[in-house]
C-alpha positions, -999 to +999 in steps of 0.1 A: +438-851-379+419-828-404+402-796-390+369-780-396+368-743-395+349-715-389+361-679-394+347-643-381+315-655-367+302-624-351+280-621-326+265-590-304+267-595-267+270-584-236+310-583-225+331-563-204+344-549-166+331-515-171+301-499-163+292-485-200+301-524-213+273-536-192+251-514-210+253-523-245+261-550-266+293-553-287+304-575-316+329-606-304+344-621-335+357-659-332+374-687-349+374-718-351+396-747-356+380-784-350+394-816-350+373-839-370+374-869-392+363-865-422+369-901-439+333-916-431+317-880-444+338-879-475+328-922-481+290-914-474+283-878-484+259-873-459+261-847-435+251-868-409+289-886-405+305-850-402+304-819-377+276-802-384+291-763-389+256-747-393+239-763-359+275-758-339+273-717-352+241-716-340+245-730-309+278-706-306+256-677-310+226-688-291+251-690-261+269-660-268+240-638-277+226-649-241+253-642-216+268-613-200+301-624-189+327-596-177+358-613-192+367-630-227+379-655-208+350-668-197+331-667-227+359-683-242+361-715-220+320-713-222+317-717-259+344-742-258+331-761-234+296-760-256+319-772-286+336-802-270+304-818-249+281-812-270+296-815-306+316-842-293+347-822-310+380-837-292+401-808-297+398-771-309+413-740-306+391-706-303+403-672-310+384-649-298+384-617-308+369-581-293+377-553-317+380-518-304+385-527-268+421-508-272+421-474-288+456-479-305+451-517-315+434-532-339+426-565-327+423-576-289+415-611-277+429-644-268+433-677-286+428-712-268+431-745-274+416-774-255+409-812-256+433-833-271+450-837-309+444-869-321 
């Protein structure tokens, strides 16, 4: 299996339980690890055998940038749902990550992996 990555894609949205979250927008940061295989893409050199990284992140942040969820959680299975049916990626795992929501930590978040290694 080889993996395709992406790492500290941030994006401003809307994300929280509290009044004063649903308010303002905050940086989320994820990553991304993506099963792929890369054999036909190395052979042919042409984007069009491989995952495109530059559509996926901009479908990433066109989703994320346009929701108001009230958990990680949700965003979470949201963008990895986006990832697996529309990318056609079989596995990946997300970490997602929402500095500052702790005053005494530096990094808050939740990591998820979903579909199946091949």
């Amino acid at each position: 299996m080889d993996i395709i990555f992406l790492r500290n894609l941030r994006v401003e949205t809307v994300i929280g339980i509290f009044d004063w979250e649903r308010k303002i927008k905050q940086t989320v940061f994820f990553d991304l690890e993506m099963a792929s295989d890369i054999k036909k893409a190395a052979a042919s050199d042409h984007i069009d055998d491989t995952l495109d990284y530059k559509s996926l992140s901009n479908a990433v942040i066109n989703l994320v940038e346009n929701s108001s969820f009230q958990l990680v959680e949700t965003l979470a299975e949201k963008v990895a749902e986006l990832i697996i049916n529309d990318f056609n990626v079989p596995w990946l795992r997300l970490t997602l990550n929402k500095k500052g929501a702790l005053r005494h930590a530096d990094d808050v978040g939740i990591i998820i992996e979903r579909g199946v290694k091949t």
